[in-house]
PQR file of N, CA, C, O and H, with PARSE charges and radii, in Angstrom:
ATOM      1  N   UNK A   1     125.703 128.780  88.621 -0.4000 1.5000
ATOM      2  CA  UNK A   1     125.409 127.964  87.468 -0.0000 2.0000
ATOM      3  C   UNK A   1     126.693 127.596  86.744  0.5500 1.7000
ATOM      4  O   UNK A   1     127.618 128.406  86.693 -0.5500 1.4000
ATOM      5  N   UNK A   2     126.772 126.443  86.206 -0.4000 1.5000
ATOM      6  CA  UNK A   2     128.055 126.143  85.459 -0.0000 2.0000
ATOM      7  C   UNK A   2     127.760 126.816  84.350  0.5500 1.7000
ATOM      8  O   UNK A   2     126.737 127.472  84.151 -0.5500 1.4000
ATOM      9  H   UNK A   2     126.021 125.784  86.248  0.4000 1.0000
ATOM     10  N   UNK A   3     128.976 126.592  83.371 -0.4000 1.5000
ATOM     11  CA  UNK A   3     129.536 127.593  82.178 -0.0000 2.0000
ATOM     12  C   UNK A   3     127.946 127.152  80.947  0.5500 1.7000
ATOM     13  O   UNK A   3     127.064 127.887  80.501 -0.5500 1.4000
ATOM     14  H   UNK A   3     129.806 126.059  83.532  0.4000 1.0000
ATOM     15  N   UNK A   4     128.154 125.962  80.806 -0.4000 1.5000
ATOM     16  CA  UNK A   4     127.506 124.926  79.744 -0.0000 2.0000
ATOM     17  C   UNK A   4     126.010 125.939  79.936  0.5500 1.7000
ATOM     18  O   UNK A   4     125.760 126.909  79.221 -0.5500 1.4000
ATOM     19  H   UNK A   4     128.870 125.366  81.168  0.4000 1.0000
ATOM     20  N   UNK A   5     124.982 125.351  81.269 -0.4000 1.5000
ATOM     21  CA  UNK A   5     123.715 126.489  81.094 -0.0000 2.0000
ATOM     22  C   UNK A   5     123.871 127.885  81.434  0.5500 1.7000
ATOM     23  O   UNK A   5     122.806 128.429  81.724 -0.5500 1.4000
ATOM     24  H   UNK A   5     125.186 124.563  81.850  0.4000 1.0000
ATOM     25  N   UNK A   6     124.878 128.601  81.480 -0.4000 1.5000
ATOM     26  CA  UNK A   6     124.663 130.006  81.137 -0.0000 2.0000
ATOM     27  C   UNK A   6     125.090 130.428  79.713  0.5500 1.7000
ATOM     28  O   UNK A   6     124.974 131.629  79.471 -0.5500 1.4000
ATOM     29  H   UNK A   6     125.743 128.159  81.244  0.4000 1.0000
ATOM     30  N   UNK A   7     125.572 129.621  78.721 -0.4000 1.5000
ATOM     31  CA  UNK A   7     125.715 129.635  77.470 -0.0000 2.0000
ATOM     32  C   UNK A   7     124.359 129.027  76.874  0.5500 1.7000
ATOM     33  O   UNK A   7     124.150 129.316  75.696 -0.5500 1.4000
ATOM     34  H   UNK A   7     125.666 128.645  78.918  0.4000 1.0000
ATOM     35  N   UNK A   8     123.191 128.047  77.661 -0.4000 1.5000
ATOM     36  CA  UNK A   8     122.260 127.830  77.327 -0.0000 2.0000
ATOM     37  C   UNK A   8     121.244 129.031  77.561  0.5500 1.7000
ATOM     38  O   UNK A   8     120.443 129.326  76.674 -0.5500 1.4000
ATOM     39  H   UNK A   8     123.361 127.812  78.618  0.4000 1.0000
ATOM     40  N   UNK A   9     121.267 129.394  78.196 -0.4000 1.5000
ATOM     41  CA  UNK A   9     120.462 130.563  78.776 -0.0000 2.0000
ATOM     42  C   UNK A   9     120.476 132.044  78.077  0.5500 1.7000
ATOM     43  O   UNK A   9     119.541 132.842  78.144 -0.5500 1.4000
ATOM     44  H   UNK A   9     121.918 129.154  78.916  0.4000 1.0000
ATOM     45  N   UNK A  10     121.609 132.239  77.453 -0.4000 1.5000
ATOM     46  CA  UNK A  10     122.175 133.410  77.174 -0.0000 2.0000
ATOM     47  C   UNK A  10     121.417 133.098  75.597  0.5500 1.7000
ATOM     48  O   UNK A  10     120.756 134.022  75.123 -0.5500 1.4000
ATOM     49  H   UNK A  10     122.369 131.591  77.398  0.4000 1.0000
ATOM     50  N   UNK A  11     121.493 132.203  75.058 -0.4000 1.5000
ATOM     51  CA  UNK A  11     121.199 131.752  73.305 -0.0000 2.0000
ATOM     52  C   UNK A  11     119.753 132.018  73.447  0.5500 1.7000
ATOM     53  O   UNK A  11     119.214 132.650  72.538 -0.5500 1.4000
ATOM     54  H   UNK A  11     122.031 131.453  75.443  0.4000 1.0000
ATOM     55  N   UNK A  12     118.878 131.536  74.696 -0.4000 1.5000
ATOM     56  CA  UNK A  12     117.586 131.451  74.811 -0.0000 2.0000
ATOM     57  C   UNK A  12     117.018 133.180  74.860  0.5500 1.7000
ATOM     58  O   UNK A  12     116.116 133.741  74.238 -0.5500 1.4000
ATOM     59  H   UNK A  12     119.316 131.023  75.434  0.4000 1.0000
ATOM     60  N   UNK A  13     117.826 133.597  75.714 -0.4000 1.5000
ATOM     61  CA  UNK A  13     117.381 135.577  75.968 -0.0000 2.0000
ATOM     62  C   UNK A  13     117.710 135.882  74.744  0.5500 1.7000
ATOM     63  O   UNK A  13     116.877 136.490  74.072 -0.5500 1.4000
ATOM     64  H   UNK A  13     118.559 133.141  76.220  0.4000 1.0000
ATOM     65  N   UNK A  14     118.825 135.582  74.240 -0.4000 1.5000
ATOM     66  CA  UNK A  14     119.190 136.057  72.719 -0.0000 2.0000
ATOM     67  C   UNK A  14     118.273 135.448  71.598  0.5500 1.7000
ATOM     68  O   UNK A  14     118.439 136.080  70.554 -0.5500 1.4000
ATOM     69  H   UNK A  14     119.502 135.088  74.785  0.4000 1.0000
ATOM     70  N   UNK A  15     117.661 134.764  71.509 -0.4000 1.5000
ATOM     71  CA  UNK A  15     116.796 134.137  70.387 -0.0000 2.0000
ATOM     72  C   UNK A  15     114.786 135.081  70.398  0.5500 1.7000
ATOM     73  O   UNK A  15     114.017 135.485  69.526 -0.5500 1.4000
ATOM     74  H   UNK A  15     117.527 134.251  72.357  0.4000 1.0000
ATOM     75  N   UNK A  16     114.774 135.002  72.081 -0.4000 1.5000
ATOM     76  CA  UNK A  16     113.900 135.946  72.722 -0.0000 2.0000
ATOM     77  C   UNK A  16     113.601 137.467  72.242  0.5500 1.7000
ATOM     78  O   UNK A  16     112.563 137.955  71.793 -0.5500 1.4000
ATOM     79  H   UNK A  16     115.398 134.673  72.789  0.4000 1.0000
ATOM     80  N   UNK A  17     115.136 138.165  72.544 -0.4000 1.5000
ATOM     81  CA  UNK A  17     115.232 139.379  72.013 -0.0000 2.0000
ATOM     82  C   UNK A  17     115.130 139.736  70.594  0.5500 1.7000
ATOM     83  O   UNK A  17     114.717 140.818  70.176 -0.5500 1.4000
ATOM     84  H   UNK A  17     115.979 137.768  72.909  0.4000 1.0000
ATOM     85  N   UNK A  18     115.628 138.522  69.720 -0.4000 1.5000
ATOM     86  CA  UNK A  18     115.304 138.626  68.450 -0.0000 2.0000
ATOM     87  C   UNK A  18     114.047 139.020  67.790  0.5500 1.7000
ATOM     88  O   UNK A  18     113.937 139.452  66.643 -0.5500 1.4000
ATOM     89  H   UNK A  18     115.963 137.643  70.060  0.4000 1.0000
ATOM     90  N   UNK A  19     112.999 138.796  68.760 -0.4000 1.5000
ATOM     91  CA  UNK A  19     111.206 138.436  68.828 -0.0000 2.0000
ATOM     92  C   UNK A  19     110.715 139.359  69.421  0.5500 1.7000
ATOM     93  O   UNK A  19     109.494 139.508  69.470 -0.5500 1.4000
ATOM     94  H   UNK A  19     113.089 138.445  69.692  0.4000 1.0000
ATOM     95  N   UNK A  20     111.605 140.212  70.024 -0.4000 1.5000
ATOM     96  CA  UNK A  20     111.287 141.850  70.606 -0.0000 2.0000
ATOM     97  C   UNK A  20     110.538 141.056  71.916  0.5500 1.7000
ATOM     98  O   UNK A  20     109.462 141.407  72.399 -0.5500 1.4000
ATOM     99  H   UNK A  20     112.597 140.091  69.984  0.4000 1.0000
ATOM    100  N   UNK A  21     111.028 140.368  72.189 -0.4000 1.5000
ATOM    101  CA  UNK A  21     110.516 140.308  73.755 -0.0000 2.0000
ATOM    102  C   UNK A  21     111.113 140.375  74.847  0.5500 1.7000
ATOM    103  O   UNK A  21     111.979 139.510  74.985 -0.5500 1.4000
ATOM    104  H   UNK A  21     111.903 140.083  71.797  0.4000 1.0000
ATOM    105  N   UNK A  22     110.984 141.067  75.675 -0.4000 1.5000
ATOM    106  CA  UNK A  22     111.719 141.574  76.793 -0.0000 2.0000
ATOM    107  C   UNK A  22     112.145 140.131  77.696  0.5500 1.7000
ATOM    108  O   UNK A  22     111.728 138.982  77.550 -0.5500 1.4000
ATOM    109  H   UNK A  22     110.280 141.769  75.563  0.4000 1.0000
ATOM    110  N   UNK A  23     113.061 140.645  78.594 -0.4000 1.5000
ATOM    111  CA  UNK A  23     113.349 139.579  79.958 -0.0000 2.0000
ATOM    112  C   UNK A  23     113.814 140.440  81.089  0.5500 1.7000
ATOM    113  O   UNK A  23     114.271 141.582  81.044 -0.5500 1.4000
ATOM    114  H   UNK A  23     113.399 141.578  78.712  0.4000 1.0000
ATOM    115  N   UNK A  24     113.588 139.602  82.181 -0.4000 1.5000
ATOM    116  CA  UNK A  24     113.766 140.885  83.419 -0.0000 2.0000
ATOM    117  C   UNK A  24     114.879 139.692  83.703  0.5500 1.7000
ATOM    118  O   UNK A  24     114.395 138.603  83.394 -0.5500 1.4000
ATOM    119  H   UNK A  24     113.216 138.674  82.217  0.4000 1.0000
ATOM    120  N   UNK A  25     115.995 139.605  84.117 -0.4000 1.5000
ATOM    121  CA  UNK A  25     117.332 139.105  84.631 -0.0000 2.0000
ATOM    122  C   UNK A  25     117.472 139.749  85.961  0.5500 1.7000
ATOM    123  O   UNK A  25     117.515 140.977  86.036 -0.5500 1.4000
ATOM    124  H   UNK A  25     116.388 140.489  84.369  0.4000 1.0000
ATOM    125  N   UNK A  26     117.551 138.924  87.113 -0.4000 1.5000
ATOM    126  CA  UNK A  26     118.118 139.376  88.176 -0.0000 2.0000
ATOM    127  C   UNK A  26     119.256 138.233  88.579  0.5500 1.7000
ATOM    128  O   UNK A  26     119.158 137.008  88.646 -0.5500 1.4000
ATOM    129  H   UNK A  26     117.516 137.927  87.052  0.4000 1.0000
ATOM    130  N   UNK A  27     120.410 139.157  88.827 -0.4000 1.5000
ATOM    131  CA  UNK A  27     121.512 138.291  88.718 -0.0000 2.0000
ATOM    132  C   UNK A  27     122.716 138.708  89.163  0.5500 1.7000
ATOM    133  O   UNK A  27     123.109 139.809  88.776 -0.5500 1.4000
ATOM    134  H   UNK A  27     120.490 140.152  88.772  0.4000 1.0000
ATOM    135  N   UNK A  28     123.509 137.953  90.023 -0.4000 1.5000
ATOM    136  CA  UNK A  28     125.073 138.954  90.201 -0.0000 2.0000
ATOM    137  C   UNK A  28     126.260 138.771  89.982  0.5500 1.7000
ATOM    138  O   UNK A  28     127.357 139.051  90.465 -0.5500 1.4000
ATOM    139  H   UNK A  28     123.191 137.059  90.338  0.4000 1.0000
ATOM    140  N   UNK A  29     125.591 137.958  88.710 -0.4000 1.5000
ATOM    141  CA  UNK A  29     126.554 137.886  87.783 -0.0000 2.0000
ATOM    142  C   UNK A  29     126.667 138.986  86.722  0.5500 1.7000
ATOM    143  O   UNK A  29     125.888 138.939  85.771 -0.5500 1.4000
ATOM    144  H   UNK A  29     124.700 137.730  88.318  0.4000 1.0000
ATOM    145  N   UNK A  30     127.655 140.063  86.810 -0.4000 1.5000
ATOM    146  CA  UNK A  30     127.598 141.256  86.022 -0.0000 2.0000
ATOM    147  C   UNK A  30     128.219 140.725  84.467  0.5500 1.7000
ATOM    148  O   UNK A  30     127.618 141.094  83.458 -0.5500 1.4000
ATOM    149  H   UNK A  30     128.288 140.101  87.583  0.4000 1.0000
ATOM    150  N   UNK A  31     129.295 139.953  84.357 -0.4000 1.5000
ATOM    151  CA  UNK A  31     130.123 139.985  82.976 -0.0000 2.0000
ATOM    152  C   UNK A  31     128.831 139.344  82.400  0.5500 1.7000
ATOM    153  O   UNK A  31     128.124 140.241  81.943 -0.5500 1.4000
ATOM    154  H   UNK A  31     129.783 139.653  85.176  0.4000 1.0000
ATOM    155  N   UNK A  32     128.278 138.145  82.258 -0.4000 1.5000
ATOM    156  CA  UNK A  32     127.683 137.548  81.625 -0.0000 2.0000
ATOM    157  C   UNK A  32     125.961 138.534  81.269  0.5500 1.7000
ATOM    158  O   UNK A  32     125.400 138.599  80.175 -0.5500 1.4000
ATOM    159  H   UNK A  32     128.853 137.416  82.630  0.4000 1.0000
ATOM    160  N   UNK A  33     125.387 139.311  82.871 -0.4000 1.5000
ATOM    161  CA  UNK A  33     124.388 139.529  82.608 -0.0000 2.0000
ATOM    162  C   UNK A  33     124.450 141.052  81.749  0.5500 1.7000
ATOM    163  O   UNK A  33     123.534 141.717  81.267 -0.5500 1.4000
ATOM    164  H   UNK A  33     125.842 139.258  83.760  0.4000 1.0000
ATOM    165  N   UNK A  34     125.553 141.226  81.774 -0.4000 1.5000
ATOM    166  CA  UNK A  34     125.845 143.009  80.735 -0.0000 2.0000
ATOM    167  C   UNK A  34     126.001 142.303  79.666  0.5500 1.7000
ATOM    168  O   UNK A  34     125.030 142.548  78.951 -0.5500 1.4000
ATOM    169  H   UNK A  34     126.297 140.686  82.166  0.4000 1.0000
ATOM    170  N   UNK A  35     126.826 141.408  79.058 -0.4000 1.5000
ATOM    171  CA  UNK A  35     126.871 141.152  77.802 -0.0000 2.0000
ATOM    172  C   UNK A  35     125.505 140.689  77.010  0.5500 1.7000
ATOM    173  O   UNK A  35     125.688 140.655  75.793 -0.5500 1.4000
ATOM    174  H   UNK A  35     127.614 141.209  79.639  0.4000 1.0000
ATOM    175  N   UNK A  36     124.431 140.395  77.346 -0.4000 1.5000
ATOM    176  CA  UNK A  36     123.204 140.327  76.752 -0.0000 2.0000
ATOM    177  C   UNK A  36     122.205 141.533  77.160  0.5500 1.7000
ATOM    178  O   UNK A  36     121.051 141.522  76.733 -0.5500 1.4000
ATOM    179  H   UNK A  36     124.282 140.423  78.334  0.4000 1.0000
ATOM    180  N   UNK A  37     122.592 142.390  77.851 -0.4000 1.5000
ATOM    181  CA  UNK A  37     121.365 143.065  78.076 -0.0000 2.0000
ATOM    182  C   UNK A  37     121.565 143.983  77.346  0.5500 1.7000
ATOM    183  O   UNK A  37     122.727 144.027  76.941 -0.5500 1.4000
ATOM    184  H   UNK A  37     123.530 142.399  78.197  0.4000 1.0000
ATOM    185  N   UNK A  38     120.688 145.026  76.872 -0.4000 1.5000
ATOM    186  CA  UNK A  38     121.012 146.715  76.736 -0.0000 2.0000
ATOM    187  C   UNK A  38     120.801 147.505  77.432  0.5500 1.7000
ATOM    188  O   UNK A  38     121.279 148.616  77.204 -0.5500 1.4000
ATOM    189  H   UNK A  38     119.745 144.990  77.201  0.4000 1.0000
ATOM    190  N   UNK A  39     119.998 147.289  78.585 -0.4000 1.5000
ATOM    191  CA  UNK A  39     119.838 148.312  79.651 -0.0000 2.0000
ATOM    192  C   UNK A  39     119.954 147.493  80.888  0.5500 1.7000
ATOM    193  O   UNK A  39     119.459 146.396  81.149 -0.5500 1.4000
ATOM    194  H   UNK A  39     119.609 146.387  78.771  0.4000 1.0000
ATOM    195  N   UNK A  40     120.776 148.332  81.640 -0.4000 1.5000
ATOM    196  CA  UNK A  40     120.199 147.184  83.491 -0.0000 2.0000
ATOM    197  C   UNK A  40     120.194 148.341  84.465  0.5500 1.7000
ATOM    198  O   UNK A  40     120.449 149.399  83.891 -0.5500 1.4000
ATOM    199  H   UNK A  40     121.178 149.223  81.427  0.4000 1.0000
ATOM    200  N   UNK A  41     120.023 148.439  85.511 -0.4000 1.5000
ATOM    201  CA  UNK A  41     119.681 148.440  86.632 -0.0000 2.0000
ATOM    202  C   UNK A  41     120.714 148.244  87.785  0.5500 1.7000
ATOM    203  O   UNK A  41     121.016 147.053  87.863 -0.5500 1.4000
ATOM    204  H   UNK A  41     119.816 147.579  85.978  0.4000 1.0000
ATOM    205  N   UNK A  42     121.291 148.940  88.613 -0.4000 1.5000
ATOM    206  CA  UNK A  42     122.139 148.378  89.517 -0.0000 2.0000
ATOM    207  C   UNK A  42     121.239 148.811  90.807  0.5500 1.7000
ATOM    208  O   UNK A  42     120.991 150.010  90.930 -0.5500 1.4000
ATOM    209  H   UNK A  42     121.046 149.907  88.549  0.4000 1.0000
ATOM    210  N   UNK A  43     120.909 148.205  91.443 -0.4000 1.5000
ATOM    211  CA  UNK A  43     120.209 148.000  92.882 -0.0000 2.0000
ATOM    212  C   UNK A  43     121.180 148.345  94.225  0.5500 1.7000
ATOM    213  O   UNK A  43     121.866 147.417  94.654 -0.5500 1.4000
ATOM    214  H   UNK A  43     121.110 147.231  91.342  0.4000 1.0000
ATOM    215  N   UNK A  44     121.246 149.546  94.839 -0.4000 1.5000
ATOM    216  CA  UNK A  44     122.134 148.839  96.194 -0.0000 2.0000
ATOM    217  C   UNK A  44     121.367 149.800  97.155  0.5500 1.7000
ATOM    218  O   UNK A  44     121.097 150.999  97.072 -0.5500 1.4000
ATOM    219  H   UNK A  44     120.689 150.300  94.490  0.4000 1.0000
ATOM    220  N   UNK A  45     121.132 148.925  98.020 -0.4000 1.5000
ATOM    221  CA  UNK A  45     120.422 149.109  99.581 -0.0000 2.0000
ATOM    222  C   UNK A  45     119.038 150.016  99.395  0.5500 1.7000
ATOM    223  O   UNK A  45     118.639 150.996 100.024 -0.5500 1.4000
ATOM    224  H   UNK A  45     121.350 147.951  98.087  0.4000 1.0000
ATOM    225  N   UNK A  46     118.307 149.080  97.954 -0.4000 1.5000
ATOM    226  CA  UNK A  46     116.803 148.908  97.694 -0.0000 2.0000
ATOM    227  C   UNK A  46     116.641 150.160  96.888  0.5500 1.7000
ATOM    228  O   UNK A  46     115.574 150.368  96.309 -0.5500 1.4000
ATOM    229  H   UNK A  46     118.630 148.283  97.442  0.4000 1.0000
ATOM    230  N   UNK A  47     117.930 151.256  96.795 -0.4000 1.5000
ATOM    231  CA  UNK A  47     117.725 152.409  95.470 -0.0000 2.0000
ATOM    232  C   UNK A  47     118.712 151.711  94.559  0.5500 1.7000
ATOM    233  O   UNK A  47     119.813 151.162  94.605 -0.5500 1.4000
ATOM    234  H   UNK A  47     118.797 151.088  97.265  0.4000 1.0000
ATOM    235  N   UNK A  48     117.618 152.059  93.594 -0.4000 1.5000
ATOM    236  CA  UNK A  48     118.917 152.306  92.274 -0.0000 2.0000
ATOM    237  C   UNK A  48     119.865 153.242  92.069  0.5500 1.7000
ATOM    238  O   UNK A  48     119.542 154.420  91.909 -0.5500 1.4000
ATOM    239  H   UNK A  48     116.724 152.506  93.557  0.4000 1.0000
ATOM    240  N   UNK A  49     121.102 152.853  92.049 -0.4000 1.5000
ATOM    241  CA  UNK A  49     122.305 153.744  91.863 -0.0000 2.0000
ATOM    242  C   UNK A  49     122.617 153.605  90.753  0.5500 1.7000
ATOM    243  O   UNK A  49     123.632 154.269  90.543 -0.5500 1.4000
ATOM    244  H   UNK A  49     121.364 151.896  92.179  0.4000 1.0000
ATOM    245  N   UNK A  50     122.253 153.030  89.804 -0.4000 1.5000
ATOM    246  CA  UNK A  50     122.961 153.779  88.049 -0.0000 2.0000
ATOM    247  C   UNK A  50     121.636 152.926  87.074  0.5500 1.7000
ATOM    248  O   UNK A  50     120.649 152.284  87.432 -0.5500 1.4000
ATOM    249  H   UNK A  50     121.429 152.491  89.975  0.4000 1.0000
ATOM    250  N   UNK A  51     122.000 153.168  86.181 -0.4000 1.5000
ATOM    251  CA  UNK A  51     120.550 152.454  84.701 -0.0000 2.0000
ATOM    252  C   UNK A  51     121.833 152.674  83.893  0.5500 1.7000
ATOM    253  O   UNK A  51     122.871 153.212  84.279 -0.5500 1.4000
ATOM    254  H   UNK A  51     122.802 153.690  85.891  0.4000 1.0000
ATOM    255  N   UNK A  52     121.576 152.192  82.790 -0.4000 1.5000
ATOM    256  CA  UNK A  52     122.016 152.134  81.289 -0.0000 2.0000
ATOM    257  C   UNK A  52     122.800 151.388  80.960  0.5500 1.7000
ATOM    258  O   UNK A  52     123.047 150.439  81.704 -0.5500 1.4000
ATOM    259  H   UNK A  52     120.733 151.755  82.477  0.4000 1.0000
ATOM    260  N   UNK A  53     123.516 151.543  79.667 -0.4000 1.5000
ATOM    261  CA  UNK A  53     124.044 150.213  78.626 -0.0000 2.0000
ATOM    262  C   UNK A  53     125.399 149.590  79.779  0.5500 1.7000
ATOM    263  O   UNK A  53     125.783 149.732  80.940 -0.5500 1.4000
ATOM    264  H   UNK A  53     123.316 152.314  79.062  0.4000 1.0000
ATOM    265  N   UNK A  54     125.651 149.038  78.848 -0.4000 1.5000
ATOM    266  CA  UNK A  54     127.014 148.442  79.855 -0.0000 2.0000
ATOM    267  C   UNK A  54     128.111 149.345  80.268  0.5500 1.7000
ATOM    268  O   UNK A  54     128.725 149.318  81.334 -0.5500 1.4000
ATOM    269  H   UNK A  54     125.339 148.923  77.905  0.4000 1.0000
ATOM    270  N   UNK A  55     128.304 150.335  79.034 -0.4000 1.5000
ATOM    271  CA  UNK A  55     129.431 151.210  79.043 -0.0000 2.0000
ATOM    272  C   UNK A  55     128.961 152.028  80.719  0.5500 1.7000
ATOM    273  O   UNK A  55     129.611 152.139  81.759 -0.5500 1.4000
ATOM    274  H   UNK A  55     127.805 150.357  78.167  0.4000 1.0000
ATOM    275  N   UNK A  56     127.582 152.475  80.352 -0.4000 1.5000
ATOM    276  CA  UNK A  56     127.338 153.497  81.634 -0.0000 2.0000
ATOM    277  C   UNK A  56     127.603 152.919  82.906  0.5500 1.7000
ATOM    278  O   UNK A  56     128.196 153.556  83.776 -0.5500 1.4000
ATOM    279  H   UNK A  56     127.054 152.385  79.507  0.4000 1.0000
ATOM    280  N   UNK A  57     127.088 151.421  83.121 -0.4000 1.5000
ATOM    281  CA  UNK A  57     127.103 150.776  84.329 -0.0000 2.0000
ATOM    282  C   UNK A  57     128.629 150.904  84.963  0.5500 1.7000
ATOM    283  O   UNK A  57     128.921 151.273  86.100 -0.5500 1.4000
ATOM    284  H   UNK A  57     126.606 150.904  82.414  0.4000 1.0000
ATOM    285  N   UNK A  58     129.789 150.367  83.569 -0.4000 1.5000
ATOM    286  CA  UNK A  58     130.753 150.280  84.084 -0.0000 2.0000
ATOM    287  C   UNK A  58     131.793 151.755  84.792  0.5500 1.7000
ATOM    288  O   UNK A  58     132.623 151.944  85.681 -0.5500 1.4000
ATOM    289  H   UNK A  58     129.551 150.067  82.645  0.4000 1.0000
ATOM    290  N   UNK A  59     131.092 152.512  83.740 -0.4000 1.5000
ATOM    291  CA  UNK A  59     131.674 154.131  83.692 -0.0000 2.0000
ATOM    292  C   UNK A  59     131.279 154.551  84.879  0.5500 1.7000
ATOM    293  O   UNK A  59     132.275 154.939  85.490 -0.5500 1.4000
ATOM    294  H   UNK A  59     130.418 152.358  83.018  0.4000 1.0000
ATOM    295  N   UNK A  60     129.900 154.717  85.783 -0.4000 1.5000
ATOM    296  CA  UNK A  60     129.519 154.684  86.972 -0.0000 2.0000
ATOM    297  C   UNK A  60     130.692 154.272  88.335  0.5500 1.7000
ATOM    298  O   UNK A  60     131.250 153.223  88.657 -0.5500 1.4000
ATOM    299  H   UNK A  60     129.091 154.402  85.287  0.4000 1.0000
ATOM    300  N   UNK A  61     130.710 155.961  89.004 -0.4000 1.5000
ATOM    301  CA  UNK A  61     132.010 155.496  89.623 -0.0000 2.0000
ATOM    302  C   UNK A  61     131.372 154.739  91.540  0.5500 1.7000
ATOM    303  O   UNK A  61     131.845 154.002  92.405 -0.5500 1.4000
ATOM    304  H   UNK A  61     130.257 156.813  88.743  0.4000 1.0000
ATOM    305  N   UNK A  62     129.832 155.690  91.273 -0.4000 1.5000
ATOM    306  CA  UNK A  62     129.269 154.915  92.836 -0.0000 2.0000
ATOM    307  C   UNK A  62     129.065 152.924  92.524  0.5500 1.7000
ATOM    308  O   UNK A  62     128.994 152.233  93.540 -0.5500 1.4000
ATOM    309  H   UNK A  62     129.448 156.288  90.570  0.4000 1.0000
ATOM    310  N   UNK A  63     128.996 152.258  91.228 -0.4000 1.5000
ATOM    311  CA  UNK A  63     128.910 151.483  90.940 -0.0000 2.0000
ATOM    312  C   UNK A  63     129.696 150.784  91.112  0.5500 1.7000
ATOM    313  O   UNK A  63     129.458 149.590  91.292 -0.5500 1.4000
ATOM    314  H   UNK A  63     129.054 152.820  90.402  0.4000 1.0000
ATOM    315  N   UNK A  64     131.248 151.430  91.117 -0.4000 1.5000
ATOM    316  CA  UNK A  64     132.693 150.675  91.451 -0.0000 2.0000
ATOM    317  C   UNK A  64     132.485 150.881  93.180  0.5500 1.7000
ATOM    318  O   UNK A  64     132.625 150.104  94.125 -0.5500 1.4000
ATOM    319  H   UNK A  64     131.441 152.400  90.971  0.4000 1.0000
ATOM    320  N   UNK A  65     132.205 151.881  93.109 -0.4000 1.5000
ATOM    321  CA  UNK A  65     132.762 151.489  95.128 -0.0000 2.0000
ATOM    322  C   UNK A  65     131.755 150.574  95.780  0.5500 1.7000
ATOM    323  O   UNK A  65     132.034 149.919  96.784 -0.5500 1.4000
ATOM    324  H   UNK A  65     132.091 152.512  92.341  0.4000 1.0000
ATOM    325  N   UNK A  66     130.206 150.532  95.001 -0.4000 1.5000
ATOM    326  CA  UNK A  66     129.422 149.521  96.094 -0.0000 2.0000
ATOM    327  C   UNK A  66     129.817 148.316  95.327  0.5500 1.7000
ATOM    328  O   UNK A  66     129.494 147.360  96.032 -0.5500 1.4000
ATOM    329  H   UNK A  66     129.979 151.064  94.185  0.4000 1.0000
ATOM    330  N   UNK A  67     130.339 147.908  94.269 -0.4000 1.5000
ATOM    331  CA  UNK A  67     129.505 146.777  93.483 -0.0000 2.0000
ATOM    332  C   UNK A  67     130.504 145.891  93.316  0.5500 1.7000
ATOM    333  O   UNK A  67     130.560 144.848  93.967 -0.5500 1.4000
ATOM    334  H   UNK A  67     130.602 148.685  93.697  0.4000 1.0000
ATOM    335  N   UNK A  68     131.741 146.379  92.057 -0.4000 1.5000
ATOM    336  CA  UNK A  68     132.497 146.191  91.562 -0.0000 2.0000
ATOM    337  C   UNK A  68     133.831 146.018  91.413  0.5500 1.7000
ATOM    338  O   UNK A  68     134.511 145.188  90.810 -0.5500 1.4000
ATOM    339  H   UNK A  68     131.696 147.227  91.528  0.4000 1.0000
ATOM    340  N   UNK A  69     134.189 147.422  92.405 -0.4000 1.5000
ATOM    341  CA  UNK A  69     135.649 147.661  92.691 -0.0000 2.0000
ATOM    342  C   UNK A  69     136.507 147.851  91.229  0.5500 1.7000
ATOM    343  O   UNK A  69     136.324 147.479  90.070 -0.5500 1.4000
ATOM    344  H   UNK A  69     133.637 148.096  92.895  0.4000 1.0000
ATOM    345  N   UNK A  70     137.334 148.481  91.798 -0.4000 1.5000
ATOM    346  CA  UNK A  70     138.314 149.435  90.773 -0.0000 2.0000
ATOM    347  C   UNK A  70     138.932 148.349  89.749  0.5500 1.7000
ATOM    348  O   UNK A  70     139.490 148.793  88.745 -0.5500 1.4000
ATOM    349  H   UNK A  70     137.482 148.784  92.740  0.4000 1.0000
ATOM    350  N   UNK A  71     138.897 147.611  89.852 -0.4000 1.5000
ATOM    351  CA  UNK A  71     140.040 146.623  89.011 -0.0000 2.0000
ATOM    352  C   UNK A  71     139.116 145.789  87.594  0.5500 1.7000
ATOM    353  O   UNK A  71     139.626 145.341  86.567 -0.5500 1.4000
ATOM    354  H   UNK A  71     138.444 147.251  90.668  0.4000 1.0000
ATOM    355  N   UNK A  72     137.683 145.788  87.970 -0.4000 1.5000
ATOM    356  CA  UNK A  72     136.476 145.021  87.267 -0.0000 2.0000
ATOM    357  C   UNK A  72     137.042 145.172  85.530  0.5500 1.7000
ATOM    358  O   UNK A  72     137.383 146.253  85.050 -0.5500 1.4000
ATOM    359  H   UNK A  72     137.269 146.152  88.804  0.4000 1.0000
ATOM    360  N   UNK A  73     137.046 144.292  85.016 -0.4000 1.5000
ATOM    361  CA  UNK A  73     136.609 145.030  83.607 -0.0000 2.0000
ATOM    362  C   UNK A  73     136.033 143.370  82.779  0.5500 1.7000
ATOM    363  O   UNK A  73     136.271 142.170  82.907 -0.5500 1.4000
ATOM    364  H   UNK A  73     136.769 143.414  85.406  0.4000 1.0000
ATOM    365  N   UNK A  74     135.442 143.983  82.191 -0.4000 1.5000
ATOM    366  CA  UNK A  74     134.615 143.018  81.193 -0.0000 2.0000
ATOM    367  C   UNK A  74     135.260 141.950  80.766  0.5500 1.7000
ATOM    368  O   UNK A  74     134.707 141.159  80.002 -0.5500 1.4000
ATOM    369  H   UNK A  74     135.248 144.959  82.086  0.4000 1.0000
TER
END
């Protein structure tokens, strides 16, 4: 997706959440989809290997070797 609708998209989950309503995001795009969420999910080879806020996802070191790699940062 270009820059323009994921800044549209992001205002829309954010206006959403305001209203206490949830959204399920599947996406692999990590910078953009951690900065709106509070909890996610990292998926690899159909288990989940980590849950929680962004800090945890990133702090998660099986998360760097399947996902991310050592260098990632926000």
């Amino acid at each position: 997706m270009d820059p323009i609708s994921v800044g549209e998209i992001k205002g829309i989950i954010r206006q959403l959440k305001a209203r206490d309503i949830g959204v399920l995001i599947t996406d692999h795009n990590v910078r953009e989809t951690l900065d709106i969420c509070n909890s996610a999910y990292i998926v690899g080879d159909g288990q989940i290997i980590a849950e929680g806020d962004a800090d945890a996802i990133l702090a998660n070191r099986r998360v760097r070797e399947v996902y991310l790699g050592e260098d990632f940062r926000l």
